[in-house]
KELO-833926 format. One record per residue (C-alpha): residue number from 1; residue in three letters; x, y, z. Coordinates in Angstrom, 2 decimals, padded with zeros to 5 digits, always signed. Layout:
BEGIN
[atom NUM; 'Ala'; [X; Y; Z]]
...
***
This chain:
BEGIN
[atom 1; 'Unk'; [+077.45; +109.66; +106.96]]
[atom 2; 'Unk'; [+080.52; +109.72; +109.08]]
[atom 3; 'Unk'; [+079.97; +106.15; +109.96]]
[atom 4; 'Unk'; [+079.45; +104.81; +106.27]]
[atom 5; 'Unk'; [+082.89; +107.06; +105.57]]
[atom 6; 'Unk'; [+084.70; +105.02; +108.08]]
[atom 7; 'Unk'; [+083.74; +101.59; +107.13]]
[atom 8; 'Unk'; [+084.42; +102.09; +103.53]]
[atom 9; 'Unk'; [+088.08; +103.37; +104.52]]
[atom 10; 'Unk'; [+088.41; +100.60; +106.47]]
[atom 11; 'Unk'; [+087.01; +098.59; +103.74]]
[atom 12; 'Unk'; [+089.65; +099.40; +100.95]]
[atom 13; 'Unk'; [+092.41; +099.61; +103.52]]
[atom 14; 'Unk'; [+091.53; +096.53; +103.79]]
[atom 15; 'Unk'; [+091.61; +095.19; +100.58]]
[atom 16; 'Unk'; [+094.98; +096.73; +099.67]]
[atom 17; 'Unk'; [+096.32; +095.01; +103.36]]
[atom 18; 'Unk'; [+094.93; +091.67; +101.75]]
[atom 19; 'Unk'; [+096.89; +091.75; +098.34]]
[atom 20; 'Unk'; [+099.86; +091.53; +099.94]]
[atom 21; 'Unk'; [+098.72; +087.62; +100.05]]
[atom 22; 'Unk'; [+098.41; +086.80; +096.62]]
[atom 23; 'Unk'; [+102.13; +089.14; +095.89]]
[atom 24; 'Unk'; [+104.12; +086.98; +098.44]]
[atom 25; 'Unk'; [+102.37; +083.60; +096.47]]
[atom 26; 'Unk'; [+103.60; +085.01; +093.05]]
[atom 27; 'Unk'; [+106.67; +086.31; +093.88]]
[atom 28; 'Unk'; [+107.48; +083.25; +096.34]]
[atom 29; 'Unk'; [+109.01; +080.79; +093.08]]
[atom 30; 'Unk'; [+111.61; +083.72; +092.85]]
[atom 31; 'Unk'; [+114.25; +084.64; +096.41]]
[atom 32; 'Unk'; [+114.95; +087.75; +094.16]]
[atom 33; 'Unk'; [+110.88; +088.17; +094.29]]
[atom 34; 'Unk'; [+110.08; +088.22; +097.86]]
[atom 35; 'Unk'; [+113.21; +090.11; +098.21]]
[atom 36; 'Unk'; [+111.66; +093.03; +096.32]]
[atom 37; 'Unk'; [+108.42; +092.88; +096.74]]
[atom 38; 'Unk'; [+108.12; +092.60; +100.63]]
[atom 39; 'Unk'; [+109.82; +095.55; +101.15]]
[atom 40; 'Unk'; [+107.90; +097.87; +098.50]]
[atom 41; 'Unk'; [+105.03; +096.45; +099.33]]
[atom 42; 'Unk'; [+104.92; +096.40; +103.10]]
[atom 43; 'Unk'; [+106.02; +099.79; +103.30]]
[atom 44; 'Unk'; [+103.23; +101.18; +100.20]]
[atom 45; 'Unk'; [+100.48; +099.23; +102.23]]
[atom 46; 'Unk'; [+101.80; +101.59; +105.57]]
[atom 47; 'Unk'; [+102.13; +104.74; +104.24]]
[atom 48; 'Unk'; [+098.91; +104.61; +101.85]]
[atom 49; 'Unk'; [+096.70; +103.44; +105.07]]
[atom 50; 'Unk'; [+098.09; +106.61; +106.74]]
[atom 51; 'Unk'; [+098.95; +109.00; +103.65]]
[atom 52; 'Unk'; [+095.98; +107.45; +101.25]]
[atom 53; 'Unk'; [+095.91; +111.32; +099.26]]
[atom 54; 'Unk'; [+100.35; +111.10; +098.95]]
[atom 55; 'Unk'; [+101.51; +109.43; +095.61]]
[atom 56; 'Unk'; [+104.07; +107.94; +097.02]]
[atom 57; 'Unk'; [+102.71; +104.85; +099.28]]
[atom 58; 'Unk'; [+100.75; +104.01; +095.92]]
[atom 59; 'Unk'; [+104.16; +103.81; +093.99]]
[atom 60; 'Unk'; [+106.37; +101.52; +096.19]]
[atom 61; 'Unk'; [+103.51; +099.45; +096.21]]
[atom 62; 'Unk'; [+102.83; +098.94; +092.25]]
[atom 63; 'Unk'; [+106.37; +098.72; +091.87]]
[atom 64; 'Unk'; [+106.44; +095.96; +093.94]]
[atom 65; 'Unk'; [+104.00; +094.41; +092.13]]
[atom 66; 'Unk'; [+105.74; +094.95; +088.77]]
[atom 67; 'Unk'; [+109.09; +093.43; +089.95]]
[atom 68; 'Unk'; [+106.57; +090.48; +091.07]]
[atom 69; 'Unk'; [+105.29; +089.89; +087.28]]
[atom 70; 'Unk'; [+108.84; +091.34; +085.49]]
[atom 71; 'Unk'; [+110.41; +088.20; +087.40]]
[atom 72; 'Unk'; [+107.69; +085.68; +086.74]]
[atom 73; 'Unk'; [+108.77; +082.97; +083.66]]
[atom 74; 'Unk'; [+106.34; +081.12; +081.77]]
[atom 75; 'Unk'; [+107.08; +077.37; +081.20]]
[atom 76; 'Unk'; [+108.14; +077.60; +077.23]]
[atom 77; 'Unk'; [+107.93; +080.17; +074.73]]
[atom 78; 'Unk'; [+107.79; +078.08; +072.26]]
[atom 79; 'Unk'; [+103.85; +078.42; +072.07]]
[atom 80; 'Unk'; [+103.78; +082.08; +072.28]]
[atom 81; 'Unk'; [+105.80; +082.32; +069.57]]
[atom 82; 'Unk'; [+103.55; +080.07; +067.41]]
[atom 83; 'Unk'; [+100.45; +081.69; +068.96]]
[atom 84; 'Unk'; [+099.32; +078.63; +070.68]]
[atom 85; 'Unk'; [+099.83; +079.86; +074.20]]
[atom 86; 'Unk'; [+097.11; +079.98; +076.49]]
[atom 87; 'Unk'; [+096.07; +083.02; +077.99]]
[atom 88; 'Unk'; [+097.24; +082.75; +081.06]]
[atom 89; 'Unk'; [+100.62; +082.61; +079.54]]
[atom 90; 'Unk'; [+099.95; +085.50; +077.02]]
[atom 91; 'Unk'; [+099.06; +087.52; +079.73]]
[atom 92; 'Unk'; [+101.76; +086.81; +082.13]]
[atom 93; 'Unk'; [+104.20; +087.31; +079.49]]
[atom 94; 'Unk'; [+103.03; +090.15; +078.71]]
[atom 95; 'Unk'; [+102.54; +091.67; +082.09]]
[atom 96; 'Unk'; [+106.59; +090.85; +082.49]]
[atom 97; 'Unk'; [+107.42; +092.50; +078.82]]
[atom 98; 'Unk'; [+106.55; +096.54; +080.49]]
[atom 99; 'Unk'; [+107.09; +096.01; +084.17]]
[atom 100; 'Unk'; [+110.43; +096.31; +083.72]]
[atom 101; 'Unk'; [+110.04; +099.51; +082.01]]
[atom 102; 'Unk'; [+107.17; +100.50; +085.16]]
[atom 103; 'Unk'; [+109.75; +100.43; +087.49]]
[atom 104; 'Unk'; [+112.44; +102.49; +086.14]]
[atom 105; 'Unk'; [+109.23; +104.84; +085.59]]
[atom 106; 'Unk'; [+108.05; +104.36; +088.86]]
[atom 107; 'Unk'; [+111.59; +105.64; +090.53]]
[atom 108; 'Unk'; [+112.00; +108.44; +088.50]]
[atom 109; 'Unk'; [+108.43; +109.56; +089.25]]
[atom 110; 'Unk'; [+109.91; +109.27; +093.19]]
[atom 111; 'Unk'; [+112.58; +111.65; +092.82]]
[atom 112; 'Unk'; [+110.26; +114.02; +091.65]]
[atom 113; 'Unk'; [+107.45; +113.38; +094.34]]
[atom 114; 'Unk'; [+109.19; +112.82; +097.68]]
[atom 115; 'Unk'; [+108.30; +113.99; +100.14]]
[atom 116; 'Unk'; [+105.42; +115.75; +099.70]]
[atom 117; 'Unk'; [+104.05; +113.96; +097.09]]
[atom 118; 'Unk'; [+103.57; +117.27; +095.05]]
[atom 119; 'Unk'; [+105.20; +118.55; +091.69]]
[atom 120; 'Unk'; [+107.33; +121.77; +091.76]]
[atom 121; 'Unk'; [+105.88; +124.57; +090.58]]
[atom 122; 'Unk'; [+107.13; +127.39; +087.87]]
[atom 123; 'Unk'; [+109.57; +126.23; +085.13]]
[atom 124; 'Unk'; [+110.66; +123.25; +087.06]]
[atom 125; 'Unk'; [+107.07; +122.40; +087.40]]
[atom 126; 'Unk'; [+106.55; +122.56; +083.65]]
[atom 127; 'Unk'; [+109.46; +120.33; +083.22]]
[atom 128; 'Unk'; [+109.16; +118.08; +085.54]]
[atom 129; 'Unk'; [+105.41; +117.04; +084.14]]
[atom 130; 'Unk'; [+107.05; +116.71; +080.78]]
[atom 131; 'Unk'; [+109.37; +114.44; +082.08]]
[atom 132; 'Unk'; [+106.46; +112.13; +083.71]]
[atom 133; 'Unk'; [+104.46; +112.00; +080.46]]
[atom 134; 'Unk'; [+107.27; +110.79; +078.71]]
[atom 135; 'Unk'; [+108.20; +108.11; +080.79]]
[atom 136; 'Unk'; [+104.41; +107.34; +080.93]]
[atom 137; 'Unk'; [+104.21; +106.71; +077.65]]
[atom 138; 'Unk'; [+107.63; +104.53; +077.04]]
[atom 139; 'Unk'; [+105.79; +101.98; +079.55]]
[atom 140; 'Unk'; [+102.89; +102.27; +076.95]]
[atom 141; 'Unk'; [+104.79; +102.06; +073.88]]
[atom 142; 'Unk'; [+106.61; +099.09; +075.51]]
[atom 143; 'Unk'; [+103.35; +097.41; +076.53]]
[atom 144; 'Unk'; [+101.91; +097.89; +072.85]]
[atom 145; 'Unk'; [+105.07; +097.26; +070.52]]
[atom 146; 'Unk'; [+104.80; +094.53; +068.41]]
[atom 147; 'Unk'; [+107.59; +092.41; +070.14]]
[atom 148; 'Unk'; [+108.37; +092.26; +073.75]]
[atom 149; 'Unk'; [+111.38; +090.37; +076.01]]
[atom 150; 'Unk'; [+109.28; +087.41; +077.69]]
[atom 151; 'Unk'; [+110.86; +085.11; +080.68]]
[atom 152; 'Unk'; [+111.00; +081.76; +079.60]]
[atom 153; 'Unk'; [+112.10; +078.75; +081.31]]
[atom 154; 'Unk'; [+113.53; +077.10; +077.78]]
[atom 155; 'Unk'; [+114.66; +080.92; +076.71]]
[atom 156; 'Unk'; [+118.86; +081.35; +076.46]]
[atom 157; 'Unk'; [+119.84; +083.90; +079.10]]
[atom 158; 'Unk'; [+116.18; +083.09; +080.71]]
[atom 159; 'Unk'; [+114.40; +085.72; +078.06]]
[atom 160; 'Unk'; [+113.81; +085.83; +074.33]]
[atom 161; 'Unk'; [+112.18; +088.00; +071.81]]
[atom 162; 'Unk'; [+108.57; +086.96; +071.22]]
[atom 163; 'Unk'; [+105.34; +088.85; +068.94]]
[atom 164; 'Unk'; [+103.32; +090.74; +071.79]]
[atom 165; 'Unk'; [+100.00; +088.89; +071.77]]
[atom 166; 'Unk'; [+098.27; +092.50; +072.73]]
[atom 167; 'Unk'; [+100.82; +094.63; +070.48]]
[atom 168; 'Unk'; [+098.80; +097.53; +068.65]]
[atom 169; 'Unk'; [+101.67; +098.97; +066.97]]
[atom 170; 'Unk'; [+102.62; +097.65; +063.51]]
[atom 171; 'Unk'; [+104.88; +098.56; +061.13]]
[atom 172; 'Unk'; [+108.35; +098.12; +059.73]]
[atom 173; 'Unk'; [+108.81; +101.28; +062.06]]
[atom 174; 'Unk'; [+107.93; +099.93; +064.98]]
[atom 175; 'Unk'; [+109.77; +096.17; +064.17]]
[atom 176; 'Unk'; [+113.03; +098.11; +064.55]]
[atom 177; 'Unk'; [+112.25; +100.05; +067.67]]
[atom 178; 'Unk'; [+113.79; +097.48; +070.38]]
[atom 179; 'Unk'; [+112.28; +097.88; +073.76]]
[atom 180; 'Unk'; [+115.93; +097.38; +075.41]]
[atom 181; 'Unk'; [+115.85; +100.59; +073.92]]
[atom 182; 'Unk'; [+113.60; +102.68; +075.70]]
[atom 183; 'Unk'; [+114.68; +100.89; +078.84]]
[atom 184; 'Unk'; [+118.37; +102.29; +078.51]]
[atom 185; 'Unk'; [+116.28; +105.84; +077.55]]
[atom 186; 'Unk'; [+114.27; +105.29; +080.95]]
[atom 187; 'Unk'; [+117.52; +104.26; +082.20]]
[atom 188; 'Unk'; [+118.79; +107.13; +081.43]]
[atom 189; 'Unk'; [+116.40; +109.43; +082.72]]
[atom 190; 'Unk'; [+116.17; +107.78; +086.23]]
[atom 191; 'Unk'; [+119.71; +109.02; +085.84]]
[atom 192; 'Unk'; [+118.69; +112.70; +085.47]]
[atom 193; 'Unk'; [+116.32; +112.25; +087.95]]
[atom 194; 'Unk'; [+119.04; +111.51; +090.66]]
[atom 195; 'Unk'; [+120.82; +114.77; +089.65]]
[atom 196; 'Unk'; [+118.42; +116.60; +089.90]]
[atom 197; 'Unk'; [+117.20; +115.22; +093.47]]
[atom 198; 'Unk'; [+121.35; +115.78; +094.38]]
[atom 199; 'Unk'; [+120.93; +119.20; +093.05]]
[atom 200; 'Unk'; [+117.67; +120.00; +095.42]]
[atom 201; 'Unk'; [+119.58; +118.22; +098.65]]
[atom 202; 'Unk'; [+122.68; +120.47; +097.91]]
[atom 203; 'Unk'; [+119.81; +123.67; +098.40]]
[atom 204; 'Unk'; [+117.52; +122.60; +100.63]]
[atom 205; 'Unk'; [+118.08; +122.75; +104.21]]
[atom 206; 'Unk'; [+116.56; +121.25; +107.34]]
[atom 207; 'Unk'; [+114.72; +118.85; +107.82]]
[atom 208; 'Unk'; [+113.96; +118.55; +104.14]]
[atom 209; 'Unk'; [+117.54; +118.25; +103.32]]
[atom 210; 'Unk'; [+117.53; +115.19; +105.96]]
[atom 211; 'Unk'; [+114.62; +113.47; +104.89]]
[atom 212; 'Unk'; [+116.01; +113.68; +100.98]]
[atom 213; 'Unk'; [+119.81; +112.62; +102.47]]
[atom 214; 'Unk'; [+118.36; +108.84; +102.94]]
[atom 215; 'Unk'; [+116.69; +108.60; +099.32]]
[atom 216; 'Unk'; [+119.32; +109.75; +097.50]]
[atom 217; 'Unk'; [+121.51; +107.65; +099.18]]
[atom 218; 'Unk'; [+119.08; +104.55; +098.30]]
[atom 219; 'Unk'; [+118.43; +105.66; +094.81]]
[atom 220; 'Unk'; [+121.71; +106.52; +093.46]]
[atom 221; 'Unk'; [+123.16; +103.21; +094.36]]
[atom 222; 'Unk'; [+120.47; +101.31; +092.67]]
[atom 223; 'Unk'; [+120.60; +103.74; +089.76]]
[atom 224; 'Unk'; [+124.90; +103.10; +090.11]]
[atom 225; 'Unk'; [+124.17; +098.80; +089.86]]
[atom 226; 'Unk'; [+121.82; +099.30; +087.10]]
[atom 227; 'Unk'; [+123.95; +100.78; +085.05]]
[atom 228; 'Unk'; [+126.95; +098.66; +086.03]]
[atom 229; 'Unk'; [+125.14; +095.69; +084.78]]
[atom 230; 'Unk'; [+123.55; +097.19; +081.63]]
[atom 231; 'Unk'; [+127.04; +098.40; +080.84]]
[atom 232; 'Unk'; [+128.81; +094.84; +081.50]]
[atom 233; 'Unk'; [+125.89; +092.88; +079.43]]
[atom 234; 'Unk'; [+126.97; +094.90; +076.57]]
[atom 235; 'Unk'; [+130.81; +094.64; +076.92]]
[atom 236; 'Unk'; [+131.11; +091.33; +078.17]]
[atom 237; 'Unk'; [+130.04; +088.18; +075.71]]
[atom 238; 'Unk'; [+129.18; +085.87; +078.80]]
[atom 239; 'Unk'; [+129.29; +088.15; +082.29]]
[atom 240; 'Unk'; [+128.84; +086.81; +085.68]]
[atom 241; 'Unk'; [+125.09; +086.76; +087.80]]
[atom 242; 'Unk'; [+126.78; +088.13; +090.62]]
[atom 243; 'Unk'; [+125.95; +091.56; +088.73]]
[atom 244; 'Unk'; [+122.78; +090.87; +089.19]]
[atom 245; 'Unk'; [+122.97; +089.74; +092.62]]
[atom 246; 'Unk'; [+124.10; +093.49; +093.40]]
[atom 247; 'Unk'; [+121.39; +095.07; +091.89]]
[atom 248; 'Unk'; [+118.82; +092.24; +093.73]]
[atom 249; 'Unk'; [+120.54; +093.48; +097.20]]
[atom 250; 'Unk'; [+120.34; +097.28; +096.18]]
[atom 251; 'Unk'; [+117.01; +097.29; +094.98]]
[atom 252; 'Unk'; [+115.41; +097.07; +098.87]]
[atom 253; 'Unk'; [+117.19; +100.51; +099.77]]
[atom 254; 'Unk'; [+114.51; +102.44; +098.38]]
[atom 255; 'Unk'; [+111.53; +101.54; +100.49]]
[atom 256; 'Unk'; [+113.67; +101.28; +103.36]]
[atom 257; 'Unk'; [+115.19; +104.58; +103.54]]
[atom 258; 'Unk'; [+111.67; +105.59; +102.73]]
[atom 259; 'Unk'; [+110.80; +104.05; +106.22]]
[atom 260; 'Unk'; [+113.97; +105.84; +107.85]]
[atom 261; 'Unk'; [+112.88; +109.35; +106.69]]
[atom 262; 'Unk'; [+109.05; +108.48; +107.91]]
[atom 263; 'Unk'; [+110.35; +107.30; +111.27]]
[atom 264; 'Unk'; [+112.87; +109.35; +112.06]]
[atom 265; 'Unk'; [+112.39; +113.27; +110.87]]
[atom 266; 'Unk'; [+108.45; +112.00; +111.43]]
[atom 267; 'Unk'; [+107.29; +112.74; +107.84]]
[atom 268; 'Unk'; [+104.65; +111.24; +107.85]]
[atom 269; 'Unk'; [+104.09; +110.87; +112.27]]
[atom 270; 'Unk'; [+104.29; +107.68; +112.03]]
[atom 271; 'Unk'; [+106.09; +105.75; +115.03]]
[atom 272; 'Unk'; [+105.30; +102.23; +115.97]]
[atom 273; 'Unk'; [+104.11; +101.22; +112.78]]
[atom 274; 'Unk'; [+106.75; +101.93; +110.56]]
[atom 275; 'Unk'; [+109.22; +101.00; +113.14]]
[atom 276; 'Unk'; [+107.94; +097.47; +113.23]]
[atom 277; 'Unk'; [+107.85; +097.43; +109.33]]
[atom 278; 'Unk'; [+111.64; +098.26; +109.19]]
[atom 279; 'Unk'; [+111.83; +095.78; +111.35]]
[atom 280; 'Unk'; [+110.56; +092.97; +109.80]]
[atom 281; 'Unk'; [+112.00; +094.27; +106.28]]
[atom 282; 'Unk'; [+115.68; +093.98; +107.62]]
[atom 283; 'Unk'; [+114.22; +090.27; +108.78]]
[atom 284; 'Unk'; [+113.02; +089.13; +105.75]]
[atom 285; 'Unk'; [+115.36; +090.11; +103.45]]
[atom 286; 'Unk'; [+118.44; +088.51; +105.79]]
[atom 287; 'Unk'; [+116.59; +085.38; +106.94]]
[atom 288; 'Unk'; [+116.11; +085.60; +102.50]]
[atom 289; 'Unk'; [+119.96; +085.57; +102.33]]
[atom 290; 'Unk'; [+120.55; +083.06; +105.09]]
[atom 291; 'Unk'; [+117.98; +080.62; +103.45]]
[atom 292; 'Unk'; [+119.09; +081.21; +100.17]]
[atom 293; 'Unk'; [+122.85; +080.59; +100.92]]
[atom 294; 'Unk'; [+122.78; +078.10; +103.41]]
[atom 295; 'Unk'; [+120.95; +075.83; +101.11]]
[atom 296; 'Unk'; [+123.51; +076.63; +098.45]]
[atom 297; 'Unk'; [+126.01; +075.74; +100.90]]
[atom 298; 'Unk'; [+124.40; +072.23; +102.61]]
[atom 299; 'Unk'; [+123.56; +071.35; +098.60]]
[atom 300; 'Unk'; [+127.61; +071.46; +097.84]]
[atom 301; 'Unk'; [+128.51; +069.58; +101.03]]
[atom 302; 'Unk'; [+126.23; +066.97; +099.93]]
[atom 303; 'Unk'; [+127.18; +066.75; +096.68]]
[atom 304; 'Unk'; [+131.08; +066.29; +097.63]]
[atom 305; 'Unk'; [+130.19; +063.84; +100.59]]
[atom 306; 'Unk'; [+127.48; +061.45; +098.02]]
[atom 307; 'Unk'; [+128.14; +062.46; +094.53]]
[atom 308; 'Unk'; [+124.59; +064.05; +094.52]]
[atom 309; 'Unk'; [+122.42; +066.96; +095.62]]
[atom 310; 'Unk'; [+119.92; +065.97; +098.69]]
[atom 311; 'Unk'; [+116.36; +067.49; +099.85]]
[atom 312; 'Unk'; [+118.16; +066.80; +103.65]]
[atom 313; 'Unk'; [+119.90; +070.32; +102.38]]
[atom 314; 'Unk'; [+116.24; +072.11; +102.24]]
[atom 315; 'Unk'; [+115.36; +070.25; +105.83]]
[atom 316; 'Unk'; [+118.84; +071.46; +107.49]]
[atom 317; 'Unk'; [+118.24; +075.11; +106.25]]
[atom 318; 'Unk'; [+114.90; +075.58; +106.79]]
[atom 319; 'Unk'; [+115.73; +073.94; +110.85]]
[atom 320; 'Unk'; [+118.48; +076.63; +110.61]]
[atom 321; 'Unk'; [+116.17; +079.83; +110.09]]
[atom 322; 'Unk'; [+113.86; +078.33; +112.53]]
[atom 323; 'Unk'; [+116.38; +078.23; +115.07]]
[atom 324; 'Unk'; [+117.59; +082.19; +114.37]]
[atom 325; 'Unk'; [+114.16; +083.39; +113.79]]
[atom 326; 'Unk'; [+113.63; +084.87; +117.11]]
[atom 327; 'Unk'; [+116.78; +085.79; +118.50]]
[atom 328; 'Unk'; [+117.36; +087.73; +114.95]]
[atom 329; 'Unk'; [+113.64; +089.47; +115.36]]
[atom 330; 'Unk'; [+114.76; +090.63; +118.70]]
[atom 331; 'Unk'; [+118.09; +092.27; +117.88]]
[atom 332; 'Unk'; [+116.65; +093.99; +115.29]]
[atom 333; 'Unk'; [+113.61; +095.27; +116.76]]
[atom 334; 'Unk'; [+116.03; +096.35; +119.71]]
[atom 335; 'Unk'; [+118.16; +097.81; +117.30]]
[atom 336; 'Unk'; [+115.52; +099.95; +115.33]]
[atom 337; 'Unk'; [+114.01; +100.98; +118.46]]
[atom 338; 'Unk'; [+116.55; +102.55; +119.89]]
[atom 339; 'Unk'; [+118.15; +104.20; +116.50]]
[atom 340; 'Unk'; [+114.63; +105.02; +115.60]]
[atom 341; 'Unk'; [+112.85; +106.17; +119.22]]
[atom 342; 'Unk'; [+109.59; +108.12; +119.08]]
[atom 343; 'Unk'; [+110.45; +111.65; +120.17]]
[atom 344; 'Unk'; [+107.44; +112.32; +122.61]]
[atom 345; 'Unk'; [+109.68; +114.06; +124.78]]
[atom 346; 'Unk'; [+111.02; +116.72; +122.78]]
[atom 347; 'Unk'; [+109.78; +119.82; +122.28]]
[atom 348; 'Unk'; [+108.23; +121.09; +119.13]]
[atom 349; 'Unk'; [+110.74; +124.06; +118.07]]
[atom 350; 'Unk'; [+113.35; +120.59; +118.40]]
[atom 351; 'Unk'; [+111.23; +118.59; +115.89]]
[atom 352; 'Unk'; [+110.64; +120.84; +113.54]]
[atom 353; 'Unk'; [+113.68; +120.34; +112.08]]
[atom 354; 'Unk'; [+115.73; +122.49; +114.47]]
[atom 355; 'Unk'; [+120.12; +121.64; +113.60]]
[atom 356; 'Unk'; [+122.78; +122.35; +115.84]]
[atom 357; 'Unk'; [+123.36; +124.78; +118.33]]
[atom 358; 'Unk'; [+120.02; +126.29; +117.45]]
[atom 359; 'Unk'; [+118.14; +122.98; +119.06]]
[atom 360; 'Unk'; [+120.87; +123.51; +122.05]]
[atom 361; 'Unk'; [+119.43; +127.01; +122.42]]
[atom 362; 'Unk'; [+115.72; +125.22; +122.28]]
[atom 363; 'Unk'; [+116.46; +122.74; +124.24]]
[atom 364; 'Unk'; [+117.65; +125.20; +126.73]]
[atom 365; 'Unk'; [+114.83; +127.46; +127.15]]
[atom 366; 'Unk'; [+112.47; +125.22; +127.22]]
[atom 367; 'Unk'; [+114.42; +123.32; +130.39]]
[atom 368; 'Unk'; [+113.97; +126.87; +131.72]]
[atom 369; 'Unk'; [+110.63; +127.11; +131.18]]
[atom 370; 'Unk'; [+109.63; +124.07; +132.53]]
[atom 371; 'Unk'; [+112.10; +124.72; +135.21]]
[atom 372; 'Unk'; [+109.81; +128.23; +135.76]]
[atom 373; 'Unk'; [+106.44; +126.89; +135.56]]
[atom 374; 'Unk'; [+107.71; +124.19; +138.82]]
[atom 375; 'Unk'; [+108.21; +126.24; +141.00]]
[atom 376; 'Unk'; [+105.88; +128.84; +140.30]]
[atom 377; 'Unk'; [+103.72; +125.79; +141.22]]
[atom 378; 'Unk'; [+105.52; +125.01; +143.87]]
[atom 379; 'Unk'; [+105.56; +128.37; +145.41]]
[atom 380; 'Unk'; [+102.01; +128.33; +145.14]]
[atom 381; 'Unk'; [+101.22; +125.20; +147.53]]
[atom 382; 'Unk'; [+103.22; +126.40; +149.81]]
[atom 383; 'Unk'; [+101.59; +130.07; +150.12]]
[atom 384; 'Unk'; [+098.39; +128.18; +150.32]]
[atom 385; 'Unk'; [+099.69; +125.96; +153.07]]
[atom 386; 'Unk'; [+101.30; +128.35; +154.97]]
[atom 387; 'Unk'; [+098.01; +130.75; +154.59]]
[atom 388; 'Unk'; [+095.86; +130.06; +157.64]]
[atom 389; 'Unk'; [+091.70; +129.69; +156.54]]
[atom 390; 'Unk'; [+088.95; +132.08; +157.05]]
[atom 391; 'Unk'; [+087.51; +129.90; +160.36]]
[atom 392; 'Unk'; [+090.90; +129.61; +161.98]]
[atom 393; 'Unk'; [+090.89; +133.64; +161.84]]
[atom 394; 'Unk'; [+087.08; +133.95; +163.19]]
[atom 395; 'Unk'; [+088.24; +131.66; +165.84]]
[atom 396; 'Unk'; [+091.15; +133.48; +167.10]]
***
């Protein structure tokens, strides 16, 4: 029984390990894809093999699958519009119309759930389910309404307005309800989610307050870009992408300071593991960067030397990562080893979440202890050494 237990565990760990595949070959058209979704979904894969029962493993990884389809584009909308699309392109569209929506639900649900992956109980309890449902059911609502914001390649601005080809909502009702809408309104409530998680660091203390220190952080400067750029869009006729850019970089911080609290106030007693993940996160999103820019760069030195843009600019780039793979990899597995060291070697009352001079005062006695329990030892081989044996005696 045990046996058939372990093999299916191992089976569906398994299978989640495996989609990363087909994620990194969806979201590899898009820099701004792998950027998100190797982060989210490295570190969901980790924590679900370890935590399967904790909500939040599950989480980073579906929202890195969301950002994967909210950033696909379909070749023309032109046919969905008509209703001549195929289905692949129905579906893919409409996948992208609520994922959007799925991952503003998705963080709230986190500042609710972390660490412990349970809901508060009493009033806040009450509320805090309330909350959930309704952001549950703006991701349906988008998912269903009869129009939804597709991704088009021939769309202005790269999206368009197009008739849901699985909308079950009709109605002159539901034609004025926008979807932009009840993103602002989950928008929004990711914003009262962050206040609330500043109000429960500002009272907690411990270890707890360290482990929520890092997510905050993460999530209230992804909330801050969001709603930079959704403020911009709708003062500015014709803003700039670098908005976007920010909220492309900021977007990473969440499953990374996930790994931070893990690794370091051992949430989850995880060592090696996540410590290799953070690793390789930091990696890929800066050899992301490097490619991404120094392509951008060589493709503008072309262009100024010839008149015209070059694939040599792909071949010089790509030589470039390949030459600053490994000397990167090292310096920043050096560097989160070292900020990030297992602590084997301290004692218990010290990792518990001990602060200040009340780990000294740990620290202390257990030196003391250990100090003790030497040379009590020590005393004792030398009694028996000095102690001559029963024969010896006889003999004398």
């Amino acid at each position: 029984m045990n046996r058939g237990r372990r093999i299916v565990g191992l089976a569906w760990r398994g299978a989640i390990a495996v989609s990363f595949i087909p994620g990194i070959m969806l979201a590899a058209p898009s820099n701004g894809g792998v950027l998100f979704f190797v982060p989210y979904a490295v570190m969901g894969i980790v924590l679900i093999t370890r935590r399967p029962r904790n909500p939040i493993g599950w989480l980073l990884l579906v929202a890195g699958w969301a950002y994967v389809f909210a950033d696909r584009m379909i070749p023309s909308a032109g046919p969905l519009i008509a209703g001549t699309a195929s289905w692949q392109d129905e579906l893919l569209a409409w996948l992208g119309g609520w994922s959007g929506q799925a991952i503003f639900a998705i963080f709230f649900a986190v500042t609710i759930l972390f660490p412990e992956g349970r809901l508060p109980s009493g009033r806040r309890g009450v509320a805090a389910r309330v909350a959930l449902v309704a952001s549950a059911a703006m991701v349906v609502m988008v998912a269903v309404m009869p129009r939804i914001s597709v991704n088009a390649a021939d769309a202005p601005n790269g999206a368009i307005f197009a008739p849901n080809p699985y909308g079950l909502l009709h109605g002159e009702f539901w034609d004025q309800v926008s979807s932009d809408l009840l993103l602002v309104t989950a928008l929004a409530l990711l914003v009262v989610g962050v206040v609330l998680m500043g109000i429960r660091f500002f009272r907690s203390q411990g270890l707890e307050r360290q482990q929520l220190r890092w997510l905050m952080t993460s999530l209230a400067v992804i909330t801050l870009t969001l709603v930079s750029a959704f403020v911009l869009y709708s003062l500015v006729p014709d803003p700039s992408d670098l908005v976007w850019y920010a909220v492309a970089l900021a977007m990473p911080l969440l499953p990374i300071s996930v790994g931070v609290a893990v690794l370091r106030y051992r949430l989850y007693e995880l060592d090696l593991i996540i410590s290799r993940s953070i690793s390789y996160l930091l990696l890929t999103a800066l050899l992301a960067g490097t490619y991404a820019a120094a392509v951008s760069l060589v493709q503008k030195v072309f262009v100024q030397i010839t008149g015209d843009r070059s694939d040599a600019a792909i071949v010089i780039s790509t030589l470039l990562l390949a030459s600053v793979f490994t000397p990167i990899r090292k310096w920043l597995e050096t560097a989160v080893d070292r900020r990030f060291k297992p602590m084997h070697d301290i004692p218990v009352a010290a990792v518990a979440g001990v602060q200040g001079g009340a780990a000294t005062v740990a620290m202390a006695e257990w030196e003391t202890r250990m100090e003790l329990i030497a040379r009590r030892v020590f005393d004792e081989r030398l009694g028996a050494a000095a102690m001559p044996d029963a024969e010896s005696v006889r003999d004398s």
